[in-house]
N, C-alpha and C positions, 0 to 999 in steps of 0.2 A: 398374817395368815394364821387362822387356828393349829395350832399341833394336834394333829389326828388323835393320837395315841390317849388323849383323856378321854374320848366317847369311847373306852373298853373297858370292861369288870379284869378285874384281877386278874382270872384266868383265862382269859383271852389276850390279855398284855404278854402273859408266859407260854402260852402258843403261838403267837406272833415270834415271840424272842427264841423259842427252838426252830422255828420256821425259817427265820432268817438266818441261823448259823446253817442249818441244813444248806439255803439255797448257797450259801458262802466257800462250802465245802466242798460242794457240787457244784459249783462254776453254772449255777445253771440262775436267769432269771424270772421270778416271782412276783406275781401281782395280785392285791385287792382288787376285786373288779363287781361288775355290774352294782346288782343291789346294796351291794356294802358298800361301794365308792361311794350310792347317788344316798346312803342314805347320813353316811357321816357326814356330804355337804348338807344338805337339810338339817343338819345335828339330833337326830331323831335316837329315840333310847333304846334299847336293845338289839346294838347291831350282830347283824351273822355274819359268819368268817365264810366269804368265799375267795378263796384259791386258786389261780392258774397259770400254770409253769408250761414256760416255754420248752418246750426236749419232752422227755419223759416223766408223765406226769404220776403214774400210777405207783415208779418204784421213792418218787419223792412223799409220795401218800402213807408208803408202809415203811419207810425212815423215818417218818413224823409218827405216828402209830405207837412205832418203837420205843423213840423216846420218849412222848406221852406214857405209855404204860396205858392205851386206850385200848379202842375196838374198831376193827377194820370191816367198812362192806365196799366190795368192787360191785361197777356196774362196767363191763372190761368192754360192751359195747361202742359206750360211749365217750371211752376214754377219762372216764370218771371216776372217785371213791368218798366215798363220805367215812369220816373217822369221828367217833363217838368215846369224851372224856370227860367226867366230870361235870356231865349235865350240859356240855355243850355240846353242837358238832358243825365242822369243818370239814366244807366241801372240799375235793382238791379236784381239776380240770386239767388233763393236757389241754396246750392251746391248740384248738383245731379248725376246721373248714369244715363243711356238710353240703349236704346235697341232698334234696327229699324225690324221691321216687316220681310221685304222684301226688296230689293233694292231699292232706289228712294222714298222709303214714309218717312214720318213725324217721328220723335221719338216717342215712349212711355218713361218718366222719372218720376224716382221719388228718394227722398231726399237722400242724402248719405253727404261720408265727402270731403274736399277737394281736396284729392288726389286723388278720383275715380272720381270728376269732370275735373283734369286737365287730368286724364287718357285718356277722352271721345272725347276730343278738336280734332281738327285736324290737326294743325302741332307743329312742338316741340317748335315752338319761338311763340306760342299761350300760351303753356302750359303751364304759367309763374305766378306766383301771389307773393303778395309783402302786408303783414299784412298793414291795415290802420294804423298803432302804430308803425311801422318802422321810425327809423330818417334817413336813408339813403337807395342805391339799393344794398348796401350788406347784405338787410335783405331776399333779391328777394327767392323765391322759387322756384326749375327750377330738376324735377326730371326725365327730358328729354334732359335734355343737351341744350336748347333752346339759353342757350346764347352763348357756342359757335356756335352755326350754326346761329345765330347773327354776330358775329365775320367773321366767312367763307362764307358770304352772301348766305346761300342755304337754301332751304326748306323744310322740311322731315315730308311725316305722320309717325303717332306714331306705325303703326300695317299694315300689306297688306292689311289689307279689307277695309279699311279707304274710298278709291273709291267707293267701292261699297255697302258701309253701305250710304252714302251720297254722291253722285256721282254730287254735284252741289261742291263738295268743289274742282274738276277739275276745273272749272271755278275762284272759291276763291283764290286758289295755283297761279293762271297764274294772278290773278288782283294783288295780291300782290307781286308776282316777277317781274313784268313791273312798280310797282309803285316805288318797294326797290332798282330796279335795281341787282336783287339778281337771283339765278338759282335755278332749280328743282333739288335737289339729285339724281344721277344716281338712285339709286333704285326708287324712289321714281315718276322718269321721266318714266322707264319702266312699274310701276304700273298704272300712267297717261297712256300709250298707249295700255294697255292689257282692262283698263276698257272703254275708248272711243271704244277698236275697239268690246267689247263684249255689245257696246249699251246701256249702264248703264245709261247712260246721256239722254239716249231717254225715259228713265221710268220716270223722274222728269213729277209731273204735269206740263203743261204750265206755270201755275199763276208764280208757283216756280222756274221755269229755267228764267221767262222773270224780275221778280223782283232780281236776280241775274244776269242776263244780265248788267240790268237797272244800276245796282251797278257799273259793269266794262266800261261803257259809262259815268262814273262819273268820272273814273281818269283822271287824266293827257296825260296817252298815251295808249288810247284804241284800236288804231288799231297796235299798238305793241302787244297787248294780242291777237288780232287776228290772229295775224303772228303765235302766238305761239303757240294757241289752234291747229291753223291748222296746222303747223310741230310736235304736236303728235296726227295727226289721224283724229281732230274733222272734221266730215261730215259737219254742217255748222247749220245754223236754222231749227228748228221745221214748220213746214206748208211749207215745201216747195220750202221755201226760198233759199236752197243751203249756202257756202258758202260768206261771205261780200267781194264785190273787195277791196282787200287790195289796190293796187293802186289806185282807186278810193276816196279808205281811207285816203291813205298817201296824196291826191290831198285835202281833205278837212282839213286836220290837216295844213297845210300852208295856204291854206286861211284863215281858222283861225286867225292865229296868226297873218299875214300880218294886218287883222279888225283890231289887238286888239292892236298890234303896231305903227299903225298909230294915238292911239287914240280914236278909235271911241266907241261909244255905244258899249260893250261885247256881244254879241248875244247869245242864250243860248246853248252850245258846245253839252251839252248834245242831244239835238233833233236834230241838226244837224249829230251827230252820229247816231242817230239810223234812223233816216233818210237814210243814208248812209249803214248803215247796213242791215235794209229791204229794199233797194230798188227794190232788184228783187222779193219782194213778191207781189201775188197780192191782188186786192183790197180788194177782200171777209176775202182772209187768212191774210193781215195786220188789218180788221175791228174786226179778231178774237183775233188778238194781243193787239187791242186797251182796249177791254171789258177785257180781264185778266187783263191789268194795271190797267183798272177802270178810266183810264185820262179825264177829260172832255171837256167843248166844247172846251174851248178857243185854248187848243194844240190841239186838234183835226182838228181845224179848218186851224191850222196852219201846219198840216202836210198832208193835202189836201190840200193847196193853193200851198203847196211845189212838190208836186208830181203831178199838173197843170201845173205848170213852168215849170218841169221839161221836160214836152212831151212838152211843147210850146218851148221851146230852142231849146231841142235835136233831138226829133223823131215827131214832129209835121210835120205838113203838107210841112211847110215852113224852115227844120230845120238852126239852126242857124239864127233865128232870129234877124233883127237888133233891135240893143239897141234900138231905137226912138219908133219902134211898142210895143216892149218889154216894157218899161215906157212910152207907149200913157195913161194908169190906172195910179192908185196909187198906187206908188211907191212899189214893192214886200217888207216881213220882210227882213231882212239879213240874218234870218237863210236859206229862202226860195234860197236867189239868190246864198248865199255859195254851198249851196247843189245841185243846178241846174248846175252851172259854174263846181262845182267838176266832177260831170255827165258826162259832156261834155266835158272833156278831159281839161278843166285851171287849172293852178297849181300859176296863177298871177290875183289878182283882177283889171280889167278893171276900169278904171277911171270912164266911166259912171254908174256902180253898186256902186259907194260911197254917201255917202247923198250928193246932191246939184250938184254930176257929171254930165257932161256932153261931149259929143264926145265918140271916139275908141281907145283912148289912155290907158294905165294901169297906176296903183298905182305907186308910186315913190317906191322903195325897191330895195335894193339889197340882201334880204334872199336866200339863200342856197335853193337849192330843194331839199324834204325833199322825200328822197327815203327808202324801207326796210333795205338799208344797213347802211345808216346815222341817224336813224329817233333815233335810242335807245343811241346816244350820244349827243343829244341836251340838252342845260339847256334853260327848256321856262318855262314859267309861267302855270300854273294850269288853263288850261280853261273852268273847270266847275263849 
């Protein structure tokens, strides 16, 4: 059996190792759990520390803090704290149990023991936890079978109401199966399309559907999880917005990577997604989207100067503006011209949209067009 302890950088080994004296002292028991268990089996790079202590988990969060010499934020709601040192952060979780109200709201929790925390989780390769005091992953704890459907690459909630107890973990299930390259369990795919089509998803506050969103515009391949939400059911965005043109998507995922392969400055994929994603919202109902994120000027500014470009290209007076009017200013970001050219039907960045370009010629490439049929077998680098 692998020794866990080599998938951690330096300073997570010495977090770990104040962690464990802490639980030692404190007679209290300590687990790796969910994503960290399921991702050190998969052996995957950069794992994150998450924490949860059986007893009191909040005063074991700011003993650890302590002795880090880090930074402390409580969420005392939830029985949570996330501690930020050294460029990493660790979650810490009392073990708890919850109870949701009604569809779509917030938990009520409160303390319990381990096993009625992994009970709570949302799918079975979640529900995993692995004592801090283990020397290997065949100390793992897995009372849901998490690691074979590890093994079988598929997804499964733990119970039918799983959807509809938290109906953003629709959206969680489809980020993590376009990241794992993994499937929705038959049952588990028809529970997805009973609770999309009975609107579950539409009870989520804003704030919580877009800061989940925000999370699937972080992966690798977001507009794969579009394709997916929308072949079970999803209607599309909140305010209006409808569904994201997937083709328009799959048009900005290739220029993407064209940027990033040539070289150049990375631009930040993320905004460029969601760019793409609201673009058929309008101005008022994207200004409503801005204020739930809470984002400020600078993106803001930046996703105004992009949806400028965007009619000045496309639908402006003059559409298909030539390059030379187009760059008579200074020079658009890169996110703004990705997102405009994707708009407007290129799938190749033009030579004069590169820094220092110039004429109507395109980028030197010969990539693949990245279509819904080809798009989920690509190995490309992580563009967020």
């Amino acid at each position: 059996m692998i020794p866990y302890r080599k998938l951690f950088n330096q300073r997570q080994l010495h977090i770990l190792a104040r962690a464990r004296k802490i639980a030692c002292l404190k007679g209290q028991r300590v687990f790796l759990v969910g994503g960290t268990t399921r991702d050190l089996l998969l052996e995957r790079p950069h794992v994150d520390l998450d924490l949860v202590v059986e007893g009191q988990g909040l005063p074991f969060a700011r003993e650890l803090t302590h002795r880090l010499g880090g930074r402390l934020a409580y969420h005392e709601p939830f029985l949570t704290a996330s501690i930020f040192w050294a460029g990493e952060r660790i979650d810490v979780a009392t073990a708890r149990r919850e109870h949701y109200p009604h569809p779509g709201a917030l938990p009520e929790v409160e303390p319990a023991t381990l096993d009625e925390d992994l009970a709570r989780r949302d799918f079975s390769i979640n529900a995993l936890a692995l004592p801090l005091t283990a020397r290997d992953l065949g100390e793992i704890i897995d009372p849901f079978n998490g690691r074979d459907d590890l093994a079988a690459g598929v997804i499964k909630v733990l119970h039918p109401a799983s959807f509809q107890d938290d109906p953003t973990r629709l959206l969680r299930g489809v980020r993590l199966a376009t990241r794992l390259h993994f499937q929705l369990a038959g049952a588990t795919r028809e529970l997805a399309r009973e609770a999309l089509a009975a609107g579950y998803l539409d009870l989520v506050a804003p704030r919580r559907f877009w800061q989940e969103f925000i999370l699937l515009l972080k992966e690798p391949r977001p507009v794969a999880a579009w394709e997916a939400l929308l072949d079970l059911g999803w209607r599309g965005l909140p305010g209006g917005g409808g569904p994201p043109d997937v083709a328009a998507g799959f048009r900005t995922e290739k220029l993407l990577r064209q940027w990033q392969w040539l070289g150049l400055h990375p631009p930040d994929a993320m905004l460029v997604y969601f760019l793409a994603a609201t673009a058929k919202l309008s101005p008022a109902a994207l200004e409503v989207v801005l204020e739930e994120l809470n984002w400020g000027r600078k993106r803001r500014r930046a996703i105004n100067a992009a949806r400028v470009l965007q009619q000045e290209y496309c639908f402006g007076p003059a559409p298909g503006l030539p390059p030379g009017e187009l760059l008579a200013g200074p020079r658009p970001a890169p996110e703004a011209l990705i997102f405009a050219l994707a708009q407007a039907g290129a799938s190749q960045l033009p030579g004069w949209a590169l820094p220092g370009g110039k004429g109507d010629g395109h980028a030197p490439t010969k990539l693949d067009p990245v279509t819904p049929r080809n798009s989920s077998h690509l190995n490309r680098p992580d563009l967020s």
